[in-house]
Backbone bond lengths (Angstrom), bond angles and torsions (degrees), N, CA, C in turn:
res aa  C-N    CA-C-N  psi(-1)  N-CA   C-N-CA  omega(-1)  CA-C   N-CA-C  phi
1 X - - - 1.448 - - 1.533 107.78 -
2 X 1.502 126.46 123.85 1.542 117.82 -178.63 1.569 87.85 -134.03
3 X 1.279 99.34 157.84 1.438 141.77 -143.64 1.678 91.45 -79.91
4 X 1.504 126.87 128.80 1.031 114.14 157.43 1.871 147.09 -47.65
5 X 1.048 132.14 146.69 1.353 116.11 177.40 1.508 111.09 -76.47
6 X 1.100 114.37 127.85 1.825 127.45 175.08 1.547 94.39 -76.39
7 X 1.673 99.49 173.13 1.556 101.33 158.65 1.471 108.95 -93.97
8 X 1.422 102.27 154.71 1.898 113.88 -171.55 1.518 101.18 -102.12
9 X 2.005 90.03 125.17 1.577 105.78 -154.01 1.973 94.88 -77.47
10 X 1.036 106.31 -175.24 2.207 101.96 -168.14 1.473 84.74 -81.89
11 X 1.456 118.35 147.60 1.667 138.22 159.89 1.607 78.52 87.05
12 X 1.024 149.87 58.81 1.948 135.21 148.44 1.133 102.51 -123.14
13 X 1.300 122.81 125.24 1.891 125.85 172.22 1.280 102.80 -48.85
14 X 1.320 118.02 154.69 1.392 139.03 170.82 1.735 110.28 -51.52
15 X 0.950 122.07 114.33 1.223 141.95 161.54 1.906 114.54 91.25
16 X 1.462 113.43 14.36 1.287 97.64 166.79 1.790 99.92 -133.86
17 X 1.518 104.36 59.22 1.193 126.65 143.48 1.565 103.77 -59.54
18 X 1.255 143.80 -37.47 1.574 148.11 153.83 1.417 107.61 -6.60
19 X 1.242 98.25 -66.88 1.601 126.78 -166.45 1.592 116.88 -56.25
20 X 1.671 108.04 -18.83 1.125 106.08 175.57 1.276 119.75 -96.65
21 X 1.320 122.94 -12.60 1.763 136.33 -177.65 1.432 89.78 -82.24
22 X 1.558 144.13 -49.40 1.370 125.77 -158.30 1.453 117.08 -90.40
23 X 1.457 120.70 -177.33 1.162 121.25 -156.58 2.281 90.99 -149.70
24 X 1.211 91.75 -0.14 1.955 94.90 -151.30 2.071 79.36 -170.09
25 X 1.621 77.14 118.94 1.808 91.68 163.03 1.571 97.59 -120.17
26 X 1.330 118.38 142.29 1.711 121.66 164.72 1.360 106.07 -100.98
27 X 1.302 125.69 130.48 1.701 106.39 169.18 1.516 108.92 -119.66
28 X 1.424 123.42 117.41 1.300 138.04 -179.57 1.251 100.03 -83.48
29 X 1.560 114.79 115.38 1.777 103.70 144.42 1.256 129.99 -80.12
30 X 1.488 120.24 163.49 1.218 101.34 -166.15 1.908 99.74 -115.56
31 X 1.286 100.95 148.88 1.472 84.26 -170.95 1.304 102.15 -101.51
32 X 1.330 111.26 153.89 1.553 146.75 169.37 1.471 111.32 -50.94
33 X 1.376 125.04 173.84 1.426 124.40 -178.98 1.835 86.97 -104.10
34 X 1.917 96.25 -63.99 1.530 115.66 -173.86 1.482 108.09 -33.00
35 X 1.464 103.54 -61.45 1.572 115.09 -178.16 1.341 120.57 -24.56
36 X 1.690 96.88 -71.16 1.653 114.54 -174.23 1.630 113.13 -48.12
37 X 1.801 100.52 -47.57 1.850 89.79 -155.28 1.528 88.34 -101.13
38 X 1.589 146.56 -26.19 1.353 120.89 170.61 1.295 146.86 -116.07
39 X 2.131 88.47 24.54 1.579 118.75 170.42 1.798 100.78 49.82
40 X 1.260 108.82 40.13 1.906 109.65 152.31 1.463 97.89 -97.67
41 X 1.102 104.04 143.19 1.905 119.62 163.74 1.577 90.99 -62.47
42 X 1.658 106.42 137.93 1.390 123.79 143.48 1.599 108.74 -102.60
43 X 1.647 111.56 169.94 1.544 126.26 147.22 1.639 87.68 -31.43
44 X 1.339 119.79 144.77 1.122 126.69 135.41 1.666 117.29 -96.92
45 X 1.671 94.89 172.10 1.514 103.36 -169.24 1.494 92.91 -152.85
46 X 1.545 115.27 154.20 1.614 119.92 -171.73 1.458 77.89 -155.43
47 X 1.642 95.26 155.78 1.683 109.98 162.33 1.395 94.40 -112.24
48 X 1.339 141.92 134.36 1.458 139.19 123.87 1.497 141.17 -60.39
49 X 1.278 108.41 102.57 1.374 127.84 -164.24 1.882 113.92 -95.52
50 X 1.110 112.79 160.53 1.251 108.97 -163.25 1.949 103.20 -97.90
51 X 0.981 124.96 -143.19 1.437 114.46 -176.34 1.669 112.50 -114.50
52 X 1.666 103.01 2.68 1.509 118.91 159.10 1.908 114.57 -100.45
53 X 1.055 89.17 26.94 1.472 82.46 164.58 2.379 98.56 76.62
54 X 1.372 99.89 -9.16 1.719 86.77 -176.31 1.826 103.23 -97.69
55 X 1.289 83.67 140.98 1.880 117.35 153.84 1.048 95.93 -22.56
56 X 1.713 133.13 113.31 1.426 128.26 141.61 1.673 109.99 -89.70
57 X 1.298 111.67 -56.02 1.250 111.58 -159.05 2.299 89.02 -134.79
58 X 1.738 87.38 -175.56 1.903 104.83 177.74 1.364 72.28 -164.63
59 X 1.591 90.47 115.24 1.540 119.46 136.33 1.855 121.71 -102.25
60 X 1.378 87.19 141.94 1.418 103.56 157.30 1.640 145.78 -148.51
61 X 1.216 114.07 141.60 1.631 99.03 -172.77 1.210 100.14 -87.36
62 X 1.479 91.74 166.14 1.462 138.39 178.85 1.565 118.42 -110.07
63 X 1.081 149.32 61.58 1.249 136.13 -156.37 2.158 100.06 -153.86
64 X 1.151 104.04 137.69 1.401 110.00 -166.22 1.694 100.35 -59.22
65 X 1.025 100.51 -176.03 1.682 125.08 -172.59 1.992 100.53 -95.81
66 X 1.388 111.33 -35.89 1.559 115.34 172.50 1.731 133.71 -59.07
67 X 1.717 90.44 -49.42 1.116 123.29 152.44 1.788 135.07 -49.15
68 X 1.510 103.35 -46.27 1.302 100.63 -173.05 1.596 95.23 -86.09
69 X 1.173 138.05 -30.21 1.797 142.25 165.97 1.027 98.87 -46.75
70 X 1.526 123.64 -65.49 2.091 110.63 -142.75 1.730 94.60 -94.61
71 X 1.304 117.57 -31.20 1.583 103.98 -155.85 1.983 93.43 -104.03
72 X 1.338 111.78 -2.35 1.742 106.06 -166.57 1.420 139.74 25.34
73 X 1.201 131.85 -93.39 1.766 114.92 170.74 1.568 110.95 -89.50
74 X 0.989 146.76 -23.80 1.091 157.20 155.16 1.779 119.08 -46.26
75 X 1.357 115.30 10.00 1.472 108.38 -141.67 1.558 95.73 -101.49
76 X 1.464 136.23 174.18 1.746 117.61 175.76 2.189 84.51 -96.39
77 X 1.592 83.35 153.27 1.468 95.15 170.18 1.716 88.74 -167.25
78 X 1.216 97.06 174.20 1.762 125.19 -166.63 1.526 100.20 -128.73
79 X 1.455 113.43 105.08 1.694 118.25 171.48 1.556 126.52 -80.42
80 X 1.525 134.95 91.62 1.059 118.71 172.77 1.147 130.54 -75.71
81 X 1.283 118.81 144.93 1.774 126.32 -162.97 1.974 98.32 -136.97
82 X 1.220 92.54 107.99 1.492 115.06 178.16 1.426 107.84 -91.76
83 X 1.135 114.91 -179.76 1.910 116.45 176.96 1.680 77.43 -143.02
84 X 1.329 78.03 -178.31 1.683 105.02 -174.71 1.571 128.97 -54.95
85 X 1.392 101.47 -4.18 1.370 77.36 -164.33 1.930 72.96 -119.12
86 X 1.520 138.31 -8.61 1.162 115.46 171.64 1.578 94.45 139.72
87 X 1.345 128.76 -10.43 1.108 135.45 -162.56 1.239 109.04 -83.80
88 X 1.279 124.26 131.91 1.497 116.47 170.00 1.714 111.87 -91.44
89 X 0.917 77.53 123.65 1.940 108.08 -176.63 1.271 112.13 -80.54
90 X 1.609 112.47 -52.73 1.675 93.33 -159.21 1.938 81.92 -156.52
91 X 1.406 123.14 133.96 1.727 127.67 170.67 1.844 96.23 -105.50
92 X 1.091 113.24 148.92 1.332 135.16 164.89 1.399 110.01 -121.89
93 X 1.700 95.92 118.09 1.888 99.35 -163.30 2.319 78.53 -112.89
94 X 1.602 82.22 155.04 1.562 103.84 172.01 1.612 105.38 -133.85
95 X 1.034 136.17 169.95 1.362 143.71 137.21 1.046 109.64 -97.24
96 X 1.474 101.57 -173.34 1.661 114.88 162.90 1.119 130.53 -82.36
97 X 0.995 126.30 125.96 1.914 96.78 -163.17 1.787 90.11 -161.93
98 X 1.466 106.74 125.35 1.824 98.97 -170.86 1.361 100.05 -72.80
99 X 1.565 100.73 168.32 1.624 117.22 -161.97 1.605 91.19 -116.09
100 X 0.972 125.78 23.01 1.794 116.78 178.27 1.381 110.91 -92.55
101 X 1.709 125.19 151.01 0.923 106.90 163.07 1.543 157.52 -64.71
102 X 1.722 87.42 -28.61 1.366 127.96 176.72 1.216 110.60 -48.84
103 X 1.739 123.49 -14.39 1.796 112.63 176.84 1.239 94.78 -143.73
104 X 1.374 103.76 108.96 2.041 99.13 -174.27 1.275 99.17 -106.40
105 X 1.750 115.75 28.10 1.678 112.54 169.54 2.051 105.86 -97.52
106 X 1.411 93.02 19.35 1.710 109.45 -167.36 0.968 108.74 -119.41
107 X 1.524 134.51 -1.83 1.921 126.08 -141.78 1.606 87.75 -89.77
108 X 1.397 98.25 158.40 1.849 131.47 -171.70 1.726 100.96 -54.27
109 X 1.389 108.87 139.11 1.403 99.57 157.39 1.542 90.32 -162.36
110 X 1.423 110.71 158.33 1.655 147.11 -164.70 1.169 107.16 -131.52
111 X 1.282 117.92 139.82 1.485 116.91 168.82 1.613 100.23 -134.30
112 X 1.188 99.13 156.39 1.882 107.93 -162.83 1.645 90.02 -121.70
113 X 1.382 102.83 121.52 1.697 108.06 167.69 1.497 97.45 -114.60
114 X 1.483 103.40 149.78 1.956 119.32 168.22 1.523 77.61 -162.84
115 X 1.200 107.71 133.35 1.843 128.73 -25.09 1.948 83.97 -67.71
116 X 1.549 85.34 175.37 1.663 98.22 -171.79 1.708 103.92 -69.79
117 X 1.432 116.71 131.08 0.935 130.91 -165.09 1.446 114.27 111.22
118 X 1.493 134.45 -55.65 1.236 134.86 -164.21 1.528 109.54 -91.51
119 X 0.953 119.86 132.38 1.707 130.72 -162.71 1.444 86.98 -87.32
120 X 1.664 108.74 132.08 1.252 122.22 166.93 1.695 124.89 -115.08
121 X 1.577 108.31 -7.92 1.054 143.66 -158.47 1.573 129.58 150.27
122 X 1.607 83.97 167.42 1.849 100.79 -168.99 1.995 105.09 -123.59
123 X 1.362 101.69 156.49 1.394 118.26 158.46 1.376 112.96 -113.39
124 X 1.303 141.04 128.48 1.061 125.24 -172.65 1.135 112.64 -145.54
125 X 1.500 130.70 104.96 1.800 126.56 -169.30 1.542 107.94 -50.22
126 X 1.482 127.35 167.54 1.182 119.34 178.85 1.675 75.23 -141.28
127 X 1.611 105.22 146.11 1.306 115.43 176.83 1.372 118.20 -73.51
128 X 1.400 136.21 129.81 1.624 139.44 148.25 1.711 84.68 -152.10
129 X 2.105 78.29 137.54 1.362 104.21 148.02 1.643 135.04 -8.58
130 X 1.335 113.70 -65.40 1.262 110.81 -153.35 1.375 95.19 -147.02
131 X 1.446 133.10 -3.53 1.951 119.57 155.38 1.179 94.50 -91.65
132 X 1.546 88.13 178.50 1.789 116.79 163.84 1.309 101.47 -125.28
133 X 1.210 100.10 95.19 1.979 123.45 154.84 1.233 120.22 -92.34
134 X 1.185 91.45 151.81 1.813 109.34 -177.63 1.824 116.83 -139.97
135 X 0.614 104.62 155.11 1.873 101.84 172.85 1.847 83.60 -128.86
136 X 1.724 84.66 154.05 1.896 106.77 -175.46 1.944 72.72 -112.58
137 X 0.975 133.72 155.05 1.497 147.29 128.73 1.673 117.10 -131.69
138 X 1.487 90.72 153.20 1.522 108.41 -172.21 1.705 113.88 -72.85
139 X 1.037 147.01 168.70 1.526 162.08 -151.25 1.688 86.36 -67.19
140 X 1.174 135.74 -52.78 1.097 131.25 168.38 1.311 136.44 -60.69
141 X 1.361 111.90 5.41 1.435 141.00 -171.03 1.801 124.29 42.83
142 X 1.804 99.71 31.16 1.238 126.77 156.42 1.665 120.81 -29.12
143 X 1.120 162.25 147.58 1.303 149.53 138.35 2.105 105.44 -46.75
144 X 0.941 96.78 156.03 1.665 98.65 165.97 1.362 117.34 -163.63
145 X 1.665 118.37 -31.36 1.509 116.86 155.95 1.772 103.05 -139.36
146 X 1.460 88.97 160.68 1.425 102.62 150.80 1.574 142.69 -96.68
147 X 1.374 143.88 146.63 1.592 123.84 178.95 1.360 101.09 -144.18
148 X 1.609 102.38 98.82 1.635 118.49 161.97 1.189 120.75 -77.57
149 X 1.152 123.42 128.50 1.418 129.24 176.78 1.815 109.81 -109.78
150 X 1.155 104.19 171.02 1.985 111.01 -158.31 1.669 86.37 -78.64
151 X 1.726 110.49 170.67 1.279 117.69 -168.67 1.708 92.71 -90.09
152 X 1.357 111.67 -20.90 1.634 98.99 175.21 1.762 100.88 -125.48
153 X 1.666 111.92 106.39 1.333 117.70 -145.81 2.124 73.52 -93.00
154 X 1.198 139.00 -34.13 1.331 126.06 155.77 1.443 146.83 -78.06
155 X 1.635 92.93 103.24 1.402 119.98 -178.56 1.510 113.98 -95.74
156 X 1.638 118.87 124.54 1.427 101.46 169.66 1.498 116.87 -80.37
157 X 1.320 98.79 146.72 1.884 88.56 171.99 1.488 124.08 71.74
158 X 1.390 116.06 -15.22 1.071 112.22 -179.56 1.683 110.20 -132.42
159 X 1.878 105.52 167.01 1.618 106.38 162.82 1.577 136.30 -36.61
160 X 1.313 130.29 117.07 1.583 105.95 -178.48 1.860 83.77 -119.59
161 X 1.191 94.95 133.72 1.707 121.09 -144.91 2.272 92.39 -99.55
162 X 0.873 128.88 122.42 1.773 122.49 164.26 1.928 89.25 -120.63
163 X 1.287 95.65 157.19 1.274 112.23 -158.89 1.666 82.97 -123.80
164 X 1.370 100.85 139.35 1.635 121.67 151.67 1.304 145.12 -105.59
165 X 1.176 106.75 108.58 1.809 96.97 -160.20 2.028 107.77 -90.06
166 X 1.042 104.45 170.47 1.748 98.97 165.98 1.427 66.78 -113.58
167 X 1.515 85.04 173.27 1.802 116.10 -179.58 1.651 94.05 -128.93
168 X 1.189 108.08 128.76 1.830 140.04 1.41 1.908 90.03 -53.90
169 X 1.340 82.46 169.86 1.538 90.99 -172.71 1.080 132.17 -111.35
170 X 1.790 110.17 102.74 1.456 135.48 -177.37 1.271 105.03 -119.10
171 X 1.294 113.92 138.84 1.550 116.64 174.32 1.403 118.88 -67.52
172 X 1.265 111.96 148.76 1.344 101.89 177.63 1.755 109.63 -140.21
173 X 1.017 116.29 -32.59 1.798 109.65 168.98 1.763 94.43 -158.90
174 X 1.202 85.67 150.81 1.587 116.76 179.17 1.482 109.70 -100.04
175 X 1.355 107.60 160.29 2.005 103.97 -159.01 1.583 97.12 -145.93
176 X 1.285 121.54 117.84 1.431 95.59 -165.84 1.762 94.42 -123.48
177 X 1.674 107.42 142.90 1.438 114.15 -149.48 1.526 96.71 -63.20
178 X 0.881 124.35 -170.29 1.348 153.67 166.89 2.276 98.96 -108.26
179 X 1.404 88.98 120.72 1.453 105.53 172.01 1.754 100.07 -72.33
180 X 1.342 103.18 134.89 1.451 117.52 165.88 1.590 116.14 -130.26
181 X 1.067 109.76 155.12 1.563 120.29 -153.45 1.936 81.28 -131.55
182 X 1.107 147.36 104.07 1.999 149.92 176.85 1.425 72.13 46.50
183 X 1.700 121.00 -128.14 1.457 119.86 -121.34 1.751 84.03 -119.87
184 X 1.293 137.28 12.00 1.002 137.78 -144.25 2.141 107.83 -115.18
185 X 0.878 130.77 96.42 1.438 139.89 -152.51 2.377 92.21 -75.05
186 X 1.173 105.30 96.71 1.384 119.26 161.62 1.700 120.46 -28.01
187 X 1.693 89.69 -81.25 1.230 128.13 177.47 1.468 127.74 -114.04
188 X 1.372 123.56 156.95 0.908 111.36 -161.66 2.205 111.90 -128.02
189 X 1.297 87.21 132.80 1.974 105.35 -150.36 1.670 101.55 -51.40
190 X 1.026 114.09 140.73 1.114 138.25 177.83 1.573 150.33 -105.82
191 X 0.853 152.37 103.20 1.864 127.87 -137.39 1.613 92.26 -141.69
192 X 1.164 105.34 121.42 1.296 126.79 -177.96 1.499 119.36 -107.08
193 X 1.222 126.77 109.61 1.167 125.26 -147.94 2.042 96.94 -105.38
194 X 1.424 88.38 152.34 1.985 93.60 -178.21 1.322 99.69 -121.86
């Protein structure tokens, strides 16, 4: 079942007019055959579903077979995000970039293009010790939110909660991880909006 097309309000990239009907994205990965029984990384692939159970979007990576072995979650890959009818809407590019704290001349960053090619935004780690921060900035690479995550982001069995601030800084929705077991997604992430 996928999500009807709305009309696309003036200033919204082509095809995530989506984005303006929801309130709650689910993102399912989808699992592999290879994956499961001989634990090699594939491309991954997720459908994004809306909070009725419909098809918003299909993403998929792009990232070599060398890459996803030696460097694992940390690795650079390129996310394509299609809509319904096949169109690619929006790519999420990464590099490589280490995730330790010990060199914060390395920390993670993403950049979000709609349409593919045109930068619409950034993810961008911000260094501390012992959270996982991020700054969201706009195409101009503005600040616009923050996302703190807990000092022990592994919980068994339970929610591990990152907080979103707007800037100035008021909270505004909480995001709670998805439990992972090595490369293998438990549960599935959740975003609770205030």
């Amino acid at each position: 079942m996928v999500m009807p097309v709305p009309e696309r309000p003036l200033g919204c990239p082509p095809g995530l007019e989506y984005l303006t009907q929801v309130d709650q994205l689910l993102v399912h990965q989808k699992v592999e055959l290879m994956e499961a029984l001989m634990g090699w990384e594939t491309n991954n692939q997720y459908v994004v579903k809306n909070s009725l159970g419909q098809q918003v979007f299909f993403a998929a990576e792009d990232s070599d077979f060398c890459t996803r072995m030696v460097c694992g979650p940390v690795r650079s890959f390129l996310l394509h995000i299609q809509d319904n009818m096949g169109q690619e809407v929006m790519t999420l590019s990464r590099p490589l970039k280490c995730s330790s704290c010990c060199f914060p001349c390395c920390l993670q960053e993403l950049e979000v293009q709609s349409p593919p090619g045109s930068p619409i935004g950034y993810v961008i780690q911000s260094w501390h010790p012992f959270l996982p921060k991020f700054t969201i900035q706009n195409e101009r690479k503005e600040p616009v939110l923050k996302v703190v995550g807990p000092f022990c982001d592994c919980k068994c069995c339970s929610d591990v909660n990152f907080e979103v601030w707007r800037i100035p800084y008021t909270i505004n929705y909480t995001v709670w991880e998805p439990l992972f077991y090595g490369n293998k997604t438990l549960r599935e992430p959740v975003v609770k909006r205030y």
